[in-house]
N, C-alpha and C positions, 0 to 999 in steps of 0.2 A: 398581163402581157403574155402573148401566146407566143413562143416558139417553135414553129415548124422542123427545125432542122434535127433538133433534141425530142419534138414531140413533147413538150411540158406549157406549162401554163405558169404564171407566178404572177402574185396577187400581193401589192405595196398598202400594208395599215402604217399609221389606222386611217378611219376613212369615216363619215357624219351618213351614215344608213337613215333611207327613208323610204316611206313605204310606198308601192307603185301599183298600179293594175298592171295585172300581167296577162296577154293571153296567150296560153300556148297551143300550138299547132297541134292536130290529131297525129299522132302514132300511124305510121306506116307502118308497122308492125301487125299492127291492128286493120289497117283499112284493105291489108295485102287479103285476106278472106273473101272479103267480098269482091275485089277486084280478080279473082280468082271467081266466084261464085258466078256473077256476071261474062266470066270470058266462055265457063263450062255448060251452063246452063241454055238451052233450045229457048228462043226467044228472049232473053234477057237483055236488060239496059239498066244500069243501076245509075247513080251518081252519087259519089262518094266522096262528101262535102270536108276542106278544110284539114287536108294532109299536110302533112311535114314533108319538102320533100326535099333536104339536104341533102346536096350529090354524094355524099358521104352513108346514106343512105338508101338511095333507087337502084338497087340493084336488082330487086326484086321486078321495079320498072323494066328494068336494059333486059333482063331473062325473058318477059313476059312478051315484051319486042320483039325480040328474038324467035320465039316459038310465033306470032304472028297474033299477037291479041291485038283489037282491036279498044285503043284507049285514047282518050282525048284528052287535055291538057287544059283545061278551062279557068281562068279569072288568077291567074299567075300575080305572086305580089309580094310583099313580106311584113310579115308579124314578129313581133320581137326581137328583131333582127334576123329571122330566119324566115327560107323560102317558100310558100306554101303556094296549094293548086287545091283547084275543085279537078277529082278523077271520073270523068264518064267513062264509062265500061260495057260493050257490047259483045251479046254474043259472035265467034268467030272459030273458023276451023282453025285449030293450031296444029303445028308441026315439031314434031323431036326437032333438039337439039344437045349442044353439049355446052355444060357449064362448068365453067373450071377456073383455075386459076386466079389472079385479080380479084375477077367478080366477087368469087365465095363471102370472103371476109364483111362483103357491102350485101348479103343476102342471106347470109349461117342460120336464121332466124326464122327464114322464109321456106326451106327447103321443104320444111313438110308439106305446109302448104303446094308447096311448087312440084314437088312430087304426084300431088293429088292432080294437079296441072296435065300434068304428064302421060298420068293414065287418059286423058281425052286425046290427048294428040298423035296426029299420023307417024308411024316409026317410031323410031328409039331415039330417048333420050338420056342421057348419061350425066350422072351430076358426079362431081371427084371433088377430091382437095377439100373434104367436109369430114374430118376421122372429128376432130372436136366435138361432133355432134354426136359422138358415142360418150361422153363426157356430160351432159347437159342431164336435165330433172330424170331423161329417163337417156337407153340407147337408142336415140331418136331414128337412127339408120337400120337398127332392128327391128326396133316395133313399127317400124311404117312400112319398109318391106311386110312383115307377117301378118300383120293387121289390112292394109291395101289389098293382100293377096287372098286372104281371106273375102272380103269383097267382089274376088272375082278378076282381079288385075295381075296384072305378068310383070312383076316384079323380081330383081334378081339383085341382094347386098353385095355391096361391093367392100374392100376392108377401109374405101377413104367415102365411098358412096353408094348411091343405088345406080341400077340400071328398067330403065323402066319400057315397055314396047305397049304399045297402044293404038288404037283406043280398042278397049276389050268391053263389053258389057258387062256392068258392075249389077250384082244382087244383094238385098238385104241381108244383113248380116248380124248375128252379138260380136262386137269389139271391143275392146278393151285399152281404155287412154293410159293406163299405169298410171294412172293418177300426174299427168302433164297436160299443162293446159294445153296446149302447142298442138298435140297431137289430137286433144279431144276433139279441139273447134275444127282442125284438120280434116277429121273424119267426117263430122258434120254436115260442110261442105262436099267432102265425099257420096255422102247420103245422100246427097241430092239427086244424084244422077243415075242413083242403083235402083233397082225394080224392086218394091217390097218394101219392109221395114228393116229398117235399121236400128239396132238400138247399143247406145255407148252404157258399158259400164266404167263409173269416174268419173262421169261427166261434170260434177261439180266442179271438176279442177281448172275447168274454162274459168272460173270467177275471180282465178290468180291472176290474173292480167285483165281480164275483160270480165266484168261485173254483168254487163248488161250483154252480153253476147245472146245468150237465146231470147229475149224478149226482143234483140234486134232482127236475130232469122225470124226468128215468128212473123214479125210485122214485113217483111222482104217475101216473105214464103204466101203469104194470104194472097 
C-alpha cells in the first residue's frame, strides 16, 4: 500500500510468492544519451526502443522540449504496470533555456548529459537547483564544466549549476571521466560533434550502468 501524503509504501505478510515473467521497461536514464545523440547530431534519426517513461521521471523529456528537440512519442502502452514509449529522435536546432526548480529532482541524472545538449543550442542556458550533483561518483558540476570546456565549449560553474552559451565548435580533445560513468558516456556523446579525436581517459567506468554502451555507439556511429 502506497501512501502519498507520508511518501511511504507498506507491505502486509505473509503472503504465498510465486514466480512470474517480468519485463521491465528500458532506463530513461540510459536511453537520455542517445535521445541526446540524435537531437545533436547533423542528419540524425535514431529510435529508441522500449523506455520507461514514468512522469516521475521525463524530465529529461520536458527539458529536451523545452530547448526544441524534436522527439516523437511512438506505440505508448504499459508494461508491468508501468508506462513505456518507443522514442524517435531527430535532428533539430535547439535553443537555451533555463532549468530549475521542480524539474531538477525528475532530471539530476540527466544533467550532464543535458549540459552536453547545451553546448549545441542557440544562447544560454542555465541549469540551477542541481548543488546535489557536487555530491554524486564525482563533482559532476565541476568536471563537466572543465572537461566540456576543454572541448572547446563556453562553460561557466555555477555553485547550484552551470551556465552554458552556445553553440561553440567543439574540438578533439584528452578528457578525463574521473572514473563516472555519467560523465564518461556524457562526453562520448560530446565527441561526436567535435573535430578530431577525442579520447576519454576512464572510460571503462561507462560499464557501471551501462555494460553495452560502446558496442551500442559503435553500431549508431557506422
Amino acid at each position: 500500500e502506497v501512501d502519498p501524503e507520508t511518501i511511504s509504501a507498506s507491505v502486509t505478510g505473509p503472503a504465498k510468492l510465486t514466480g512470474q515473467t517480468v519485463i521491465v521497461p528500458g532506463d530513461i536514464s540510459s536511453a537520455a544519451f542517445w535521445l541526446v545523440a540524435g537531437a545533436i547530431v547533423p542528419g540524425s534519426e535514431l529510435l529508441v526502443e522500449n523506455v520507461g517513461v514514468n512522469p516521475t521521471r521525463t524530465g529529461i523529456l520536458e527539458a529536451l522540449a523545452m530547448m526544441g528537440a524534436d522527439i516523437e512519442w511512438q506505440r505508448q502502452r504499459e508494461v508491468a504496470g508501468e508506462p513505456v514509449a518507443d522514442l524517435r529522435v531527430r535532428h533539430s536546432k535547439l535553443q537555451g533555456c533555463t532549468l530549475a526548480g521542480d524539474l531538477i529532482p525528475r532530471l539530476i541524472d540527466e544533467i550532464p548529459i543535458l549540459a552536453v545538449a547545451a553546448t549545441r543550442a542557440q544562447g544560454k542556458t542555465v541549469i540551477k537547483d542541481a548543488a546535489e550533483l557536487r555530491v554524486k561518483e564525482s563533482d559532476r558540476l565541476a568536471v563537466m564544466a572543465n572537461q566540456l570546456n576543454h572541448l572547446g565549449a563556453k562553460v561557466t560553474e555555477l555553485p547550484d549549476g552551470l551556465e552554458i552559451t552556445g553553440p561553440t565548435p567543439l574540438r578533439g580533445a584528452e578528457v578525463a571521466s574521473h572514473n563516472d560513468h555519467r560523465i564518461t558516456m556524457s562526453l562520448a556523446i560530446a565527441a561526436l560533434n567535435a573535430q578530431g579525436i577525442t579520447t576519454i581517459t576512464g572510460a571503462e567506468a561507462a560499464a557501471i550502468s551501462y555494460p553495452n554502451f560502446v558496442s551500442t555507439l559503435e553500431a549508431i556511429v557506422e
